[in-house]
N, C-alpha and C positions, 0 to 999 in steps of 0.2 A: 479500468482507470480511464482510456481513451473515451467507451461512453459516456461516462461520468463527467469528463472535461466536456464533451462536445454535448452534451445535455444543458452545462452551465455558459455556453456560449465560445469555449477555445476550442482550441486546434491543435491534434498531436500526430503522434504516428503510431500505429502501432505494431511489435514486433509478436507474431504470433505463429505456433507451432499447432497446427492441424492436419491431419492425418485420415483417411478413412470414410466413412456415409458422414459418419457426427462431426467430421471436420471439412465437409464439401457445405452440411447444415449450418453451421458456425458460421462459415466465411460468406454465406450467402445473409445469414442474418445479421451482421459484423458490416457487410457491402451494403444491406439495404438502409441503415441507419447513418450512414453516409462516411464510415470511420477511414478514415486512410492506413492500408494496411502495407505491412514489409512482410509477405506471406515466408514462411518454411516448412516443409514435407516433415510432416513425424512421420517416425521408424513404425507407427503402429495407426489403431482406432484413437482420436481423442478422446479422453477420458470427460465422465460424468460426473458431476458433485449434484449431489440430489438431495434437497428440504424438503421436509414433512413437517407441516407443523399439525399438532393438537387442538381441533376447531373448539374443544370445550375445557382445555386449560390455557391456550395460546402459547402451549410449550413447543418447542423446537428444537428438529432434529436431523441433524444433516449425515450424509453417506456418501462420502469424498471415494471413490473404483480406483484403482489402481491405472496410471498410463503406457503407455509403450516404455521401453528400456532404449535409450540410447547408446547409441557407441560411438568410440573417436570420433568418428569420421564426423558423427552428428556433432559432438563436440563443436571440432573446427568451424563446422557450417554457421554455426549459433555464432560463436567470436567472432566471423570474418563478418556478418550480414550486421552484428552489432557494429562493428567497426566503421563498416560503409555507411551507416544510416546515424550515427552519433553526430545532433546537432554544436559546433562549435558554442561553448558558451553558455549552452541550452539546460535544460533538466531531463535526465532519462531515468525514469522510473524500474527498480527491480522488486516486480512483484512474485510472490505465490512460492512455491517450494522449489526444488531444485530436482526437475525429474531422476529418474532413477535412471544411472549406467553413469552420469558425467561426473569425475574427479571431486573430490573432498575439495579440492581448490580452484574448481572451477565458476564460483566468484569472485574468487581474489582474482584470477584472469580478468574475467569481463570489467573488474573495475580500473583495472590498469589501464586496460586498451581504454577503455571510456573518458578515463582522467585524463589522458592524454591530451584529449580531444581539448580539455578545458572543462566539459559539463559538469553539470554537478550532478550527482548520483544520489536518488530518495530511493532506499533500502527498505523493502516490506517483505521480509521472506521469513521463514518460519524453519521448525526444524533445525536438523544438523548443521543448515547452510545459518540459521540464526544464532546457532550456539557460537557458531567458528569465529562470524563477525563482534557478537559481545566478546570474544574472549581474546578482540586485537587482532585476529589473525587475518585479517585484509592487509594488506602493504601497502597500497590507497585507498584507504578506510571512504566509506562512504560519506558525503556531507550531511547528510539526514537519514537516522535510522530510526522506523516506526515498529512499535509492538505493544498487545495487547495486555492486558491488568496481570492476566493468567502465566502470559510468557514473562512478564519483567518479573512476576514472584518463583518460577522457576529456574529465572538467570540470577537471584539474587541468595536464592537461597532461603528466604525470610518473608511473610506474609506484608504485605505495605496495605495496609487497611486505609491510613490518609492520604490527602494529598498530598501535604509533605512528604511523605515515605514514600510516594513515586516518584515527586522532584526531583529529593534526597536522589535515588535508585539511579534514575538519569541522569543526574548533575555528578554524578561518582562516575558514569560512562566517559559523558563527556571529558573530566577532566585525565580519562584513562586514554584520550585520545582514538575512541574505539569510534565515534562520528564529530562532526561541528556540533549538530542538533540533535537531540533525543527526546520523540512524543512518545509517551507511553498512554493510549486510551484506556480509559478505565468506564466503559461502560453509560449509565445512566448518569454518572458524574460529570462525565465530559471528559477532556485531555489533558493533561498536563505536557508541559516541553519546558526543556532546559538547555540551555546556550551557554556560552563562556560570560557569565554574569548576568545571565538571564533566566528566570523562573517564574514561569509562568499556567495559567488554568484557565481555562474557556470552560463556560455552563454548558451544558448540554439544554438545548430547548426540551420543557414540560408537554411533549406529545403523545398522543396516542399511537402505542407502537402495533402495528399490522404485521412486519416482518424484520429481521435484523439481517437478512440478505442485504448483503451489498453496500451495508454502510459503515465498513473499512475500506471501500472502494470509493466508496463517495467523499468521504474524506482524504482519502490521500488524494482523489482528482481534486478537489476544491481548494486542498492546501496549496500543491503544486503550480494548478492556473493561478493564483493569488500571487504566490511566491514571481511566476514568470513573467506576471504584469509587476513584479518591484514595490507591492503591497508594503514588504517588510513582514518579519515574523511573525508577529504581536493580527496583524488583519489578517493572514496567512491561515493561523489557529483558530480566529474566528469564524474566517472561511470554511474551515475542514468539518469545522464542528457544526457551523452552521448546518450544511448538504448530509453530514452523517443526519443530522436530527431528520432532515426532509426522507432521509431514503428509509428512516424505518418506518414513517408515515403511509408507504407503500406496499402494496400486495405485493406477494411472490418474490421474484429476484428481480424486479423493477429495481431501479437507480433514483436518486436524485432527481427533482425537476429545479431547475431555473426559477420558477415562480416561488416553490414553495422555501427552498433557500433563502433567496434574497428578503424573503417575509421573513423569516426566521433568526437571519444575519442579528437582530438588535437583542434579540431574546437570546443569544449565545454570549455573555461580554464577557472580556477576559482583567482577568484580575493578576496581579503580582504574589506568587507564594511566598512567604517569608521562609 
């Protein structure tokens, strides 16, 4: 997400846990691209998520390793370093799964300490830590929680083949109080999000796709800088969708660029779901 923002022109921080030769690799290629970092020691080797794509179907296939097991202690480390580093007012992004060893409610922590703070908290986690939050079990629920076509038919129970049906799907979150905002992307259709009287759809730009690396990353960075600069929701979504469209334009686990975005922004518009 950090590249992602600072590819489209903003500025974050980022809190990252490396560990090991691949997490000496990381932080050094994290440093060279100029990201500002809130470093922490994992318990182990950084793990590796590895794409393959199929150069003569352009299928794709990824191999997420297994990472270090954390313990308490790591726990606390993770809380207190989120704690120190939560910009007042700000947005802090929770991305990716919830390593393995830390508490079944050890998001509902990080989001307390964070609320606190005043931030607002963009929710992108997957798994067990995504079940808990659709199912309300945050105490300070996040203000935006994102998830993909796959996960929101899995939390709903029922196939949402339209856009309606994923509105619908989010707009029953939201009124469950489980986030403020709920984007559910759905792919080559682009995203849909729903707000307390708000339902809404962004196009996905008609490109030529190279790689689907990175453009849930790209979007939530593109949403979030939108969001930061006081865009409003409605340019926010556009934003996200725009940078998703740009990052699968790209080889490998390349990101978003600036150029190719901001070309793209007109060819994403967003429309009112009924």
């Amino acid at each position: 997400m950090s590249r992602a923002i600072r590819l489209l022109g903003g500025e974050s921080r980022a809190l990252v846990a490396m560990g090991g030769h691949n997490g000496d690799k990381l932080r050094a290629l994290l440093e060279a691209e100029g990201i500002r970092l809130i470093p922490l020691v994992a318990p182990g080797e950084t793990r590796l998520s590895i794409a393959v794509t199929d150069s003569s179907t352009g299928e794709q296939f990824r191999f997420v390793l297994p990472g270090p097991i954390w313990s308490e202690a790591g726990s606390r480390a993770i809380l207190a370093a989120v704690t120190t580093a939560v910009p007042e007012e700000g947005y802090v992004v929770i991305s990716g799964s919830i390593p393995k060893g830390l508490s079944d409610d050890f998001l509902d922590l990080a989001c307390s300490k964070i609320g606190r703070s005043g931030a607002r908290i963009v929710c992108d986690t997957s798994g067990p830590a995504l079940d808990r939050v659709a199912a309300g079990g945050c105490e300070t629920p996040p203000y935006i929680l994102r998830m993909d076509q796959k996960e929101a038919e899995a939390l709903s129970g029922r196939k949402l083949p339209g856009r309606g049906d994923s509105v619908d799907f989010a707009a029953e979150l939201v009124a469950r109080g489980v986030a403020q905002v709920v984007v559910v992307a759905r792919g080559a259709d682009g995203s849909v999000l729903a707000a307390d009287g708000v339902r809404l759809h962004a196009e996905a730009a008609k490109v030529p796709v190279r790689s689907k690396v990175g453009a849930g990353d790209s979007f939530v960075g593109g949403f979030t800088l939108a969001l930061a600069r006081d865009e409003g929701l409605e340019r926010a979504l556009q934003w996200g969708t725009a940078a998703a469209s740009a990052a699968v334009m790209t080889d490998a686990t390349a990101l978003c660029t600036r150029e190719d975005t901001e070309a793209l922004f007109d060819r994403c518009p967003v429309s009112v779901v009924p």
